[in-house]
C-alpha positions as CSV (number, residue, x, y, z in Angstrom):
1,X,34.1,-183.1,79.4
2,X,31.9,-180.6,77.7
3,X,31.3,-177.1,79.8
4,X,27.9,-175.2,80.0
5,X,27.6,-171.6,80.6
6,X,24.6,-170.3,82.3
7,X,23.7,-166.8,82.5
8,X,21.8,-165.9,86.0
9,X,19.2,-163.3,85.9
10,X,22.2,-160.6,87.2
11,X,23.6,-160.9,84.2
12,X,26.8,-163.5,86.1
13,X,28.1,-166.3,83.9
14,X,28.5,-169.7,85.8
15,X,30.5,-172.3,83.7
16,X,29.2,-175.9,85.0
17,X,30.6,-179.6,83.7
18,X,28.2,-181.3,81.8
19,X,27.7,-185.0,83.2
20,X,29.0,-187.9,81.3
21,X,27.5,-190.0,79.6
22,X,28.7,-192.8,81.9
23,X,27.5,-190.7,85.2
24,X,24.2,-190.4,83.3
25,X,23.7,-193.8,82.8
26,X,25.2,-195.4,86.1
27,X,22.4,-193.1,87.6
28,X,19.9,-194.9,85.5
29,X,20.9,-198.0,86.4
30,X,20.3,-197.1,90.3
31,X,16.9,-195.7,90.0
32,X,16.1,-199.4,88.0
33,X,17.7,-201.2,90.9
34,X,15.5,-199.1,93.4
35,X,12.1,-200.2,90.7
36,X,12.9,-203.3,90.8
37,X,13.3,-203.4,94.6
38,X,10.0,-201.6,94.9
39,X,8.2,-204.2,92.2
40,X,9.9,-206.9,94.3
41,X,8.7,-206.3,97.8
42,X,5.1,-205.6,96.5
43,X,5.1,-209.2,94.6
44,X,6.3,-210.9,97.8
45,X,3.8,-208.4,99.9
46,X,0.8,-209.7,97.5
47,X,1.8,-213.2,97.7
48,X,1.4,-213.0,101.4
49,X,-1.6,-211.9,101.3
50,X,-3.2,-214.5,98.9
51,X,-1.5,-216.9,100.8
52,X,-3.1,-215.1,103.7
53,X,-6.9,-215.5,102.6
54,X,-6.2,-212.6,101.1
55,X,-7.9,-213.3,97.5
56,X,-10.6,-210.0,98.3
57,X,-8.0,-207.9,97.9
58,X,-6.1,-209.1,94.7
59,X,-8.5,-209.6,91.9
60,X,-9.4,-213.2,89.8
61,X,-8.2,-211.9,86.7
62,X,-10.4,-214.5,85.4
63,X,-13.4,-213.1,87.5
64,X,-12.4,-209.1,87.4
65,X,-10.2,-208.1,84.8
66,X,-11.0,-204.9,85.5
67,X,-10.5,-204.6,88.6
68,X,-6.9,-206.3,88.2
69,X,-6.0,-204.2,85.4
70,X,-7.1,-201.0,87.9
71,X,-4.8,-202.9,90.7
72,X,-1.9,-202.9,88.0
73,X,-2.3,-199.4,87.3
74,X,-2.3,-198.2,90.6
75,X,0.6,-200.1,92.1
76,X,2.6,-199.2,88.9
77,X,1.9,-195.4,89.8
78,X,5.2,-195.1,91.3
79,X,7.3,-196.6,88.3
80,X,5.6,-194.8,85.7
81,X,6.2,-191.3,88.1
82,X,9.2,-192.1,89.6
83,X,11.4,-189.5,87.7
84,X,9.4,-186.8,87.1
85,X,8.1,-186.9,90.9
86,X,11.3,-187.0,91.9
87,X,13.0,-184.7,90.1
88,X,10.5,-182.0,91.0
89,X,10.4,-183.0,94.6
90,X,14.5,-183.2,94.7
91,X,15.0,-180.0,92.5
92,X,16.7,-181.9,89.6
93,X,17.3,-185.1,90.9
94,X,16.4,-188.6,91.4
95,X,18.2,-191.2,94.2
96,X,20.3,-191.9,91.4
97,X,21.2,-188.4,90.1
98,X,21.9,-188.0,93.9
99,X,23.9,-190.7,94.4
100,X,26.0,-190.3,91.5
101,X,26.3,-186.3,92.3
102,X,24.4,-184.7,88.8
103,X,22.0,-182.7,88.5
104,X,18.8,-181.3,85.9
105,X,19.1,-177.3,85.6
106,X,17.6,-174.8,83.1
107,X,20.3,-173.4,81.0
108,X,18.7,-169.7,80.8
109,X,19.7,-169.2,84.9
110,X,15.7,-170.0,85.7
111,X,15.2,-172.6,88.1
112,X,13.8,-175.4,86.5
113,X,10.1,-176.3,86.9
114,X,7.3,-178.8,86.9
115,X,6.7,-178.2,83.1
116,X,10.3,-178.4,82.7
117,X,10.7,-181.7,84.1
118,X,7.4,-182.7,82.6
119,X,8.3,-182.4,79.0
120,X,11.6,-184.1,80.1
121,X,9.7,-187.3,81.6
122,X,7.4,-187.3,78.0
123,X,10.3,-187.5,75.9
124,X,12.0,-190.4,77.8
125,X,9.4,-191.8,75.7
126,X,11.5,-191.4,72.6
127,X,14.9,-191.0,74.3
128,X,15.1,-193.9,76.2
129,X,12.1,-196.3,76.0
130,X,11.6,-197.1,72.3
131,X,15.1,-197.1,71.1
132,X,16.7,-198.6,74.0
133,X,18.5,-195.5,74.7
134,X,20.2,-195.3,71.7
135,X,18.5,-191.6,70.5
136,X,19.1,-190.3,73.9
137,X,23.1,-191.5,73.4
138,X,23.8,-189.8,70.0
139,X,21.8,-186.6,71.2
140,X,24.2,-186.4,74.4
141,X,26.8,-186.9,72.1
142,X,26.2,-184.6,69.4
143,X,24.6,-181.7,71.1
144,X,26.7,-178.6,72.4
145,X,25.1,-179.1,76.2
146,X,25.4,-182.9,75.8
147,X,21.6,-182.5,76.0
148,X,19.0,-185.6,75.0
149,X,15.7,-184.8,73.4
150,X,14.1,-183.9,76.5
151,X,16.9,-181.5,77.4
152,X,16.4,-179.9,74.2
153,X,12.7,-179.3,74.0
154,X,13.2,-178.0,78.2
155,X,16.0,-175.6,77.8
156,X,17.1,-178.2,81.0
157,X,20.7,-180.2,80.5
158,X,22.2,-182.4,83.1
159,X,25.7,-180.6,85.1
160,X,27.9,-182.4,87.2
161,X,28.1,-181.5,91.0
162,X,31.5,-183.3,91.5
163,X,34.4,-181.1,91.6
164,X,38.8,-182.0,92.0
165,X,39.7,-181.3,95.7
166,X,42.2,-178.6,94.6
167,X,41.8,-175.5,96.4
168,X,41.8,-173.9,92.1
169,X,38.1,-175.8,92.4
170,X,37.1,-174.8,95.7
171,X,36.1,-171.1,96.9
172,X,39.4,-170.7,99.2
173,X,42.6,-169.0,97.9
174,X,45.9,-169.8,99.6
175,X,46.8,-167.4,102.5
176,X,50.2,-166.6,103.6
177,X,50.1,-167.3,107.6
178,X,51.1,-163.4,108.5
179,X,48.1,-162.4,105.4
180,X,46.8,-159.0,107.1
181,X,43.0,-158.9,105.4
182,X,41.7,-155.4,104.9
183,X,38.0,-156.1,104.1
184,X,36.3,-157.5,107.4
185,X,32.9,-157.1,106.1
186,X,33.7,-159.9,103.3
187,X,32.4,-162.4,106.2
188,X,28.6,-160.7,104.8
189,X,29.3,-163.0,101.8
190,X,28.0,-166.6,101.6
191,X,30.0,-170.1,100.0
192,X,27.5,-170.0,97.2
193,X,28.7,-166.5,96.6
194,X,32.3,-166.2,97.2
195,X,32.4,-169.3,94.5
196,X,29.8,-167.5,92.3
197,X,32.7,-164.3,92.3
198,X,36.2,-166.7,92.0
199,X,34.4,-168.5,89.1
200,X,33.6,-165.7,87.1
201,X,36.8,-163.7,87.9
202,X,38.6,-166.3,86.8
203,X,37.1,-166.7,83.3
204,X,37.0,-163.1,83.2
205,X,40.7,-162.4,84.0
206,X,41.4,-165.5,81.2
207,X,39.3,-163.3,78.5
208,X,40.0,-160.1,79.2
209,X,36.2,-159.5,80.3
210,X,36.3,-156.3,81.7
211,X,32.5,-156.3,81.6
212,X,32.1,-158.9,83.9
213,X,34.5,-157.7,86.1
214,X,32.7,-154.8,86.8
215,X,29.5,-156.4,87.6
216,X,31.8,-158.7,90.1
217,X,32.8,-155.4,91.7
218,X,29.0,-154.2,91.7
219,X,27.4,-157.0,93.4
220,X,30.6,-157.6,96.0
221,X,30.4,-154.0,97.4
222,X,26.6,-153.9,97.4
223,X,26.9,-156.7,99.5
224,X,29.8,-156.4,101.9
225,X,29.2,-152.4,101.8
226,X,33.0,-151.5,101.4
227,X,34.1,-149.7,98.3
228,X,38.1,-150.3,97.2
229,X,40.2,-147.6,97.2
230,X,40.7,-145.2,94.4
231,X,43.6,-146.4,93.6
232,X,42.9,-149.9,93.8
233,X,41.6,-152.0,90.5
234,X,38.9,-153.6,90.2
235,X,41.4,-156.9,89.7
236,X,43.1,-155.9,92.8
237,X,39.8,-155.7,94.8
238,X,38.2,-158.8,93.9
239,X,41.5,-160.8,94.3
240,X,41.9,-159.0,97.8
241,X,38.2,-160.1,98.4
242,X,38.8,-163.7,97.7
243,X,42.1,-163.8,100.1
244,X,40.2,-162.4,102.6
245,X,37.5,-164.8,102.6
246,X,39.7,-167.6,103.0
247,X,41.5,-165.6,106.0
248,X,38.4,-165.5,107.7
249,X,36.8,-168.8,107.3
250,X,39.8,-170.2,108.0
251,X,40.5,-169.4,111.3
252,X,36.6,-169.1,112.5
């Protein structure tokens, strides 16, 4: 599985999986179950109705084509908009995204917009519709952020949200039961942050990125407002932070 790196606006590396093309599809797959759901309770809804006298309301086509054609239109709104609505409304997502845990993010650290998601839903158009999804497969394929079309022309590409239930993918570090923490204040920090910090330290430590690890230390003691001791490395303190984290949320 291919890993993107996007860079926040602090200048913080965050290493993502790219969703597979399996996930990617399976999601499609929902959100056409839930179109075809929607197109069939509105046949059986407008079947009532003529049934019902209703024949006013759903145009002769014979009579008023142009009133049917505006009727077909308007009750296809939904399908037509259903994933760019969506994924602006859901940040990203669709049910299906949702349901299969992936997500649509810029790869510059922006948040993805409207326009972002716009462009996207156009070039579905190409992707997807007129080639059966066969473009959109060797794009994903080829590209270095498994990216379609759309993805390219956004600057958006599709991430995984699952992660392994190993406590080396979640923000906790293993505590020894006597662990005596020294940094109280770590308790300032959020989830989002604490795994923001392990990730990064990690691929720092692996790299030898000394540069990262001192924007790490930066943005930790700006937050919890403790400094290490002198003669304390940054290494020390960040690992220290981590352990302490976990000591904490552990026994709240």
């Amino acid at each position: 599985m291919a890993e993107i790196q996007i860079e926040t606006t602090q200048n913080v590396t965050i290493s993502f999986r790219a969703a597979e093309a399996g996930q990617r599809i399976l999601a499609y797959f929902i959100d056409g179950l839930i179109k075809s759901a929607y197109i069939g309770v509105l046949a059986y809804i407008l079947i009532r109705l003529e049934k019902n006298g209703g024949k006013e309301i759903i145009p002769n086509i014979d009579k008023d084509m142009w009133s049917f054609i505006g009727m077909i239109i308007l009750f296809g709104l939904p399908i037509i908009f259903y994933t760019l609505v969506q994924e602006t409304l859901l940040q990203g997502q669709t049910l299906g995204k949702k349901l299969i845990k992936i997500k649509v993010v810029k790869i510059d650290g922006f948040r993805a917009e409207f326009l972002d998601y716009f462009i996207r839903w156009v070039m579905r158009i190409i992707d997807i519709n007129l080639f059966s999804g066969i473009v959109a497969l060797i794009s994903i394929g080829s590209s270095k952020n498994q990216q379609r079309l759309g993805g390219m022309a956004s600057g958006t590409a599709v991430i995984s949200l699952k992660q392994k239930a190993t406590i080396d993918n979640t923000i906790l570090q293993k505590v020894e039961k006597d662990y005596v923490p020294v940094y109280r204040s770590v308790i300032k920090l959020s989830d989002n942050d604490v795994r923001i910090i392990k990730e990064n330290f990690l691929r720092a430590i692996k790299i030898d990125d000394y540069k990262t690890l001192e924007i790490l230390r930066e943005k930790t003691t700006s937050v919890i407002g403790e400094t290490p001791h002198k003669d304390v490395t940054t290494e020390k303190f960040i690992r220290r932070v981590l352990k302490d984290y976990s000591h904490y949320t552990a026994n709240m």
